[in-house]
N, C-alpha and C positions, 0 to 999 in steps of 0.2 A: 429494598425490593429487587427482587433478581427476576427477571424475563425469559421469556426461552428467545431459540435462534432467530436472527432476523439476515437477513441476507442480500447483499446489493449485487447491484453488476460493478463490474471495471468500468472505468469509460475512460474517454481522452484525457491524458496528460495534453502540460503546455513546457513543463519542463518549469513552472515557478512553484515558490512555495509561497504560503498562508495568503493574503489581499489579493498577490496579482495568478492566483491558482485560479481553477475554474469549478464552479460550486459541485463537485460532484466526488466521488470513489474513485482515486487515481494512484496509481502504483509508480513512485520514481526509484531506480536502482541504479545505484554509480559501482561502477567496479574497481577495484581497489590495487594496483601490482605491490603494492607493499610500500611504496615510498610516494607514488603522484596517483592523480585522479587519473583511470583510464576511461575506461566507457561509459557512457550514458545509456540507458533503457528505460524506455516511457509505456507506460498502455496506453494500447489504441481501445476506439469504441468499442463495448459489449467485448473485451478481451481475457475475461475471467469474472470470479466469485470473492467477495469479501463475507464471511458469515461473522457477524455477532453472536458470541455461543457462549458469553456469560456478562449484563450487563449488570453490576453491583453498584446501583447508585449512593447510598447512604455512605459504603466505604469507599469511592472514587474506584474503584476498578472494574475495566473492561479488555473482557479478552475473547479471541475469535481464531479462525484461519483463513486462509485465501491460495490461490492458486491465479494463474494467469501467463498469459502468452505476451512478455514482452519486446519491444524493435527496437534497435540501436538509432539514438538520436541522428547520426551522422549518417548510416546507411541503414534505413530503413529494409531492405532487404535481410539482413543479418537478423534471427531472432533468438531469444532465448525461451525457455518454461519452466517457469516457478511453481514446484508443485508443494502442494503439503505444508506450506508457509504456515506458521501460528504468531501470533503476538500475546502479549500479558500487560498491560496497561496499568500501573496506579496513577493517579491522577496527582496524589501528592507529592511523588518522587520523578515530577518531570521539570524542568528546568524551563519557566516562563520566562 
């Protein structure tokens, strides 16, 4: 069964992932210089769109786009924007 779009807001990161995250649409981005972890960027509340734009449940796959305005963990003044983002999700070729 495939769905049409369904559509969230961004809301607050806490900067954890899966139990201690917060039950909601949260966007966490690490940046990368090639060798160490540099920046962190979290979404703040109501900071963009997550759209589900193909939910294939019978074959495990879900895929959508998002866009969003994310803040540097450290200096929340610094921001970046994510635009046009898309994912592609199988469900069986993810690593639990």
């Amino acid at each position: 069964m495939s769905l049409g779009a369904i559509t969230y807001n961004v809301e607050q990161s806490n900067n954890d992932y899966f139990d201690d995250a917060p039950n909601n649409p949260q966007i966490i981005a690490h940046i990368y210089d090639g060798v160490n972890l540099g920046k962190t960027f979290l979404s703040g509340s109501n900071s963009g769109t997550i759209s589900i734009t193909r939910f294939d449940y019978p074959n495990g796959i879900y895929s959508g786009v998002f866009n969003a305005t994310l803040y540097n963990k450290d200096n929340p003044s610094e921001k970046i924007q994510v635009t046009d983002g898309r994912f592609d999700i199988k469900i069986a070729t993810l690593n639990h």
